[in-house]
C-alpha positions in Angstrom: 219.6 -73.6 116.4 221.8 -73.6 113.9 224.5 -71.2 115.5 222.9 -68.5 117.4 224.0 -68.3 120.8 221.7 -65.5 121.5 218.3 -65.3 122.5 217.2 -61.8 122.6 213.8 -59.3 123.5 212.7 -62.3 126.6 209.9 -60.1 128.4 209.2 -57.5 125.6 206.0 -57.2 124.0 204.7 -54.6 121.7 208.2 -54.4 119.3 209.8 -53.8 122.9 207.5 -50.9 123.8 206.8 -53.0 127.1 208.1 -55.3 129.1 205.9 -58.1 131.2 207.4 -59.7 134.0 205.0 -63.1 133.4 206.1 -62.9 129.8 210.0 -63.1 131.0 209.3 -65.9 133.1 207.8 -67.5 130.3 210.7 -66.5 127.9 213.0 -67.7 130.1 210.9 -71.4 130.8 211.3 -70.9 126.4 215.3 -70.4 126.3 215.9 -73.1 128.7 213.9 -75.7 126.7 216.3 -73.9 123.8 219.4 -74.6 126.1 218.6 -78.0 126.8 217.8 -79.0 123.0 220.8 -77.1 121.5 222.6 -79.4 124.1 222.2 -82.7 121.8 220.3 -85.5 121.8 222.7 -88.5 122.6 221.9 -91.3 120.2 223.3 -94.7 120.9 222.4 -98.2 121.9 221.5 -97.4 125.3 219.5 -94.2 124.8 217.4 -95.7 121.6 216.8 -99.1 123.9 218.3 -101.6 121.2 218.2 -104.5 123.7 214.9 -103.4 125.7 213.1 -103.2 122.4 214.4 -106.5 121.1 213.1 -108.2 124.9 209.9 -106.8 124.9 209.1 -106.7 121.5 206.1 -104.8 119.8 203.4 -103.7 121.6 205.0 -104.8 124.7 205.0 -102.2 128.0 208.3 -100.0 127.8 207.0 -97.7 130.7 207.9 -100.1 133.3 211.1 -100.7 132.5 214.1 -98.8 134.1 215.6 -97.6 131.1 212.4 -95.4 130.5 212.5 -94.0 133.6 216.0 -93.2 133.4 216.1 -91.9 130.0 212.9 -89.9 130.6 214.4 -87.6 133.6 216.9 -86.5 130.8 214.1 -84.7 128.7 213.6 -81.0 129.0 212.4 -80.4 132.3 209.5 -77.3 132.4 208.9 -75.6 135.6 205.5 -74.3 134.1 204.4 -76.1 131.1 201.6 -78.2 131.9 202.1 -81.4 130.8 199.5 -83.5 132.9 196.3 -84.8 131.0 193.2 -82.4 130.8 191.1 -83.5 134.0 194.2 -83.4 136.3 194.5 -80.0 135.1 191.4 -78.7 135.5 191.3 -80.2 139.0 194.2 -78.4 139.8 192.9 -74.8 138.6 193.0 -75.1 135.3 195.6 -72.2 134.9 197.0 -71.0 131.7 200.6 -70.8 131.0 200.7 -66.8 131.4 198.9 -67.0 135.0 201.1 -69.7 136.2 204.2 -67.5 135.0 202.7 -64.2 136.0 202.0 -65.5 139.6 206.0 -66.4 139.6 207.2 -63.5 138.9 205.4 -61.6 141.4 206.3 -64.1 143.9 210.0 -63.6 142.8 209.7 -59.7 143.2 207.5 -59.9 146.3 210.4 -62.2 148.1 213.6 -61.7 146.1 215.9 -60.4 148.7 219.9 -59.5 146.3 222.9 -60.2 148.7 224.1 -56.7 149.4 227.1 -55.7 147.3 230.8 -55.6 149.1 231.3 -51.7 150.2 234.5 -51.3 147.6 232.2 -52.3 144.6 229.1 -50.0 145.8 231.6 -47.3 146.6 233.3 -47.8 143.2 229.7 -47.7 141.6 229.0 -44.2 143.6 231.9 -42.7 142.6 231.5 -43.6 138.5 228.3 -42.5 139.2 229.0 -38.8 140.1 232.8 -39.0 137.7 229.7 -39.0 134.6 227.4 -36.7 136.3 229.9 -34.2 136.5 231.1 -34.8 132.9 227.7 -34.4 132.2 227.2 -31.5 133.8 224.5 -33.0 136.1 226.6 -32.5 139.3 
Protein backbone atom coordinates (compact mmCIF):
# COMPACT_ATOMS: atom_id res chain seq x y z
CA UNK A 1 0.00 0.00 0.00
CA UNK A 2 2.51 2.20 0.11
CA UNK A 3 2.95 2.76 -3.70
CA UNK A 4 2.44 -0.35 -5.59
CA UNK A 5 0.01 -0.10 -8.14
CA UNK A 6 0.35 -3.65 -9.04
CA UNK A 7 -1.08 -6.70 -7.80
CA UNK A 8 0.49 -9.55 -9.51
CA UNK A 9 0.26 -13.94 -9.73
CA UNK A 10 -4.10 -13.51 -8.84
CA UNK A 11 -5.00 -17.36 -9.66
CA UNK A 12 -1.50 -18.98 -9.41
CA UNK A 13 -0.62 -21.44 -7.03
CA UNK A 14 2.33 -23.69 -6.73
CA UNK A 15 5.16 -20.61 -7.51
CA UNK A 16 2.78 -20.13 -10.66
CA UNK A 17 3.04 -23.79 -11.74
CA UNK A 18 -0.90 -23.72 -11.81
CA UNK A 19 -3.53 -21.64 -12.12
CA UNK A 20 -7.15 -22.12 -10.20
CA UNK A 21 -9.96 -20.47 -11.47
CA UNK A 22 -11.72 -20.37 -7.76
CA UNK A 23 -8.36 -19.02 -6.53
CA UNK A 24 -8.64 -15.93 -9.20
CA UNK A 25 -12.00 -15.26 -8.16
CA UNK A 26 -10.85 -15.12 -4.72
CA UNK A 27 -7.76 -12.94 -5.72
CA UNK A 28 -9.73 -10.76 -7.46
CA UNK A 29 -12.66 -10.47 -4.21
CA UNK A 30 -8.65 -9.78 -2.42
CA UNK A 31 -7.52 -6.77 -4.94
CA UNK A 32 -10.75 -5.16 -4.78
CA UNK A 33 -10.82 -4.96 -0.97
CA UNK A 34 -6.95 -3.62 -1.88
CA UNK A 35 -8.57 -1.11 -4.38
CA UNK A 36 -11.17 0.10 -2.11
CA UNK A 37 -8.68 0.66 0.98
CA UNK A 38 -5.85 2.19 -1.11
CA UNK A 39 -8.80 4.56 -2.02
CA UNK A 40 -8.64 6.48 1.54
CA UNK A 41 -10.51 6.51 4.33
CA UNK A 42 -12.26 10.04 4.58
CA UNK A 43 -11.88 11.35 8.10
CA UNK A 44 -13.86 14.29 9.10
CA UNK A 45 -16.69 15.46 11.32
CA UNK A 46 -19.31 13.76 9.45
CA UNK A 47 -17.67 10.42 8.77
CA UNK A 48 -16.19 10.06 12.66
CA UNK A 49 -19.96 11.11 13.95
CA UNK A 50 -18.68 14.16 16.13
CA UNK A 51 -22.36 15.38 16.68
CA UNK A 52 -24.11 11.79 16.71
CA UNK A 53 -21.59 10.71 19.36
CA UNK A 54 -21.99 13.85 21.46
CA UNK A 55 -26.30 13.15 21.20
CA UNK A 56 -26.18 9.77 22.12
CA UNK A 57 -23.51 9.63 24.33
CA UNK A 58 -21.72 6.38 25.64
CA UNK A 59 -23.17 3.24 25.49
CA UNK A 60 -26.02 4.66 23.64
CA UNK A 61 -27.42 2.73 20.25
CA UNK A 62 -25.44 4.12 17.11
CA UNK A 63 -26.91 1.35 14.82
CA UNK A 64 -30.17 2.99 14.40
CA UNK A 65 -29.10 6.13 13.50
CA UNK A 66 -28.90 7.19 9.78
CA UNK A 67 -25.41 8.22 9.79
CA UNK A 68 -24.48 4.49 10.42
CA UNK A 69 -26.27 3.23 7.84
CA UNK A 70 -25.00 5.69 5.53
CA UNK A 71 -21.49 5.49 6.36
CA UNK A 72 -21.59 1.76 6.63
CA UNK A 73 -22.59 1.13 2.73
CA UNK A 74 -19.18 3.04 2.11
CA UNK A 75 -17.10 0.01 3.57
CA UNK A 76 -15.55 -2.54 1.33
CA UNK A 77 -18.21 -4.38 -0.18
CA UNK A 78 -17.27 -8.50 -0.53
CA UNK A 79 -19.26 -10.43 -3.02
CA UNK A 80 -17.96 -13.67 -1.22
CA UNK A 81 -16.65 -13.11 2.14
CA UNK A 82 -18.94 -14.25 4.67
CA UNK A 83 -19.58 -11.91 7.03
CA UNK A 84 -23.02 -13.12 8.66
CA UNK A 85 -22.75 -14.63 12.30
CA UNK A 86 -21.98 -18.55 12.55
CA UNK A 87 -25.56 -20.05 12.68
CA UNK A 88 -26.82 -17.98 9.76
CA UNK A 89 -23.98 -19.46 8.00
CA UNK A 90 -24.31 -22.76 8.73
CA UNK A 91 -28.01 -22.55 7.85
CA UNK A 92 -27.15 -21.37 4.61
CA UNK A 93 -24.55 -24.23 3.72
CA UNK A 94 -21.94 -23.52 5.60
CA UNK A 95 -19.58 -22.98 2.47
CA UNK A 96 -16.05 -22.06 2.63
CA UNK A 97 -14.59 -19.19 0.92
CA UNK A 98 -12.83 -21.37 -1.86
CA UNK A 99 -16.32 -23.27 -2.68
CA UNK A 100 -18.30 -20.17 -2.81
CA UNK A 101 -15.43 -18.75 -5.31
CA UNK A 102 -14.96 -21.98 -7.12
CA UNK A 103 -18.76 -22.37 -7.81
CA UNK A 104 -18.38 -18.58 -9.45
CA UNK A 105 -16.11 -19.21 -11.56
CA UNK A 106 -17.54 -22.09 -13.19
CA UNK A 107 -20.71 -20.35 -13.43
CA UNK A 108 -18.77 -17.47 -15.12
CA UNK A 109 -17.10 -20.02 -17.70
CA UNK A 110 -20.21 -22.12 -18.05
CA UNK A 111 -22.35 -18.75 -19.18
CA UNK A 112 -19.81 -16.11 -20.14
CA UNK A 113 -20.77 -15.42 -23.66
CA UNK A 114 -17.54 -12.36 -25.15
CA UNK A 115 -19.20 -9.88 -27.62
CA UNK A 116 -17.73 -11.01 -30.90
CA UNK A 117 -14.88 -8.82 -32.04
CA UNK A 118 -15.54 -6.19 -35.16
CA UNK A 119 -14.38 -8.15 -38.49
CA UNK A 120 -11.36 -5.37 -39.12
CA UNK A 121 -9.83 -6.20 -35.62
CA UNK A 122 -10.27 -10.29 -35.99
CA UNK A 123 -9.11 -9.84 -39.57
CA UNK A 124 -6.15 -7.65 -38.35
CA UNK A 125 -5.50 -10.37 -35.58
CA UNK A 126 -5.45 -13.29 -38.49
CA UNK A 127 -3.31 -11.71 -40.54
CA UNK A 128 -0.47 -10.83 -37.49
CA UNK A 129 -1.06 -14.18 -36.85
CA UNK A 130 0.17 -15.85 -40.09
CA UNK A 131 2.81 -12.26 -40.78
CA UNK A 132 4.77 -14.28 -37.39
CA UNK A 133 4.12 -17.72 -38.46
CA UNK A 134 5.81 -17.15 -41.61
CA UNK A 135 8.66 -15.28 -40.01
CA UNK A 136 8.70 -18.17 -37.94
CA UNK A 137 8.79 -20.42 -40.39
CA UNK A 138 5.62 -22.14 -39.18
CA UNK A 139 3.57 -21.22 -42.38
Amino acid sequence: MAGANLIYGAGMIESGVTFDCGQFVMDNEFARMIKHSVMGIPVDDETLAVEDIATVGPFGDFLSLDATLKHMRTLSQPAHLDRRVREDWQDRGATDLYARCTAEARQIIEEYRPEPLPDDVAQRIHDIVEETDRAAGVA
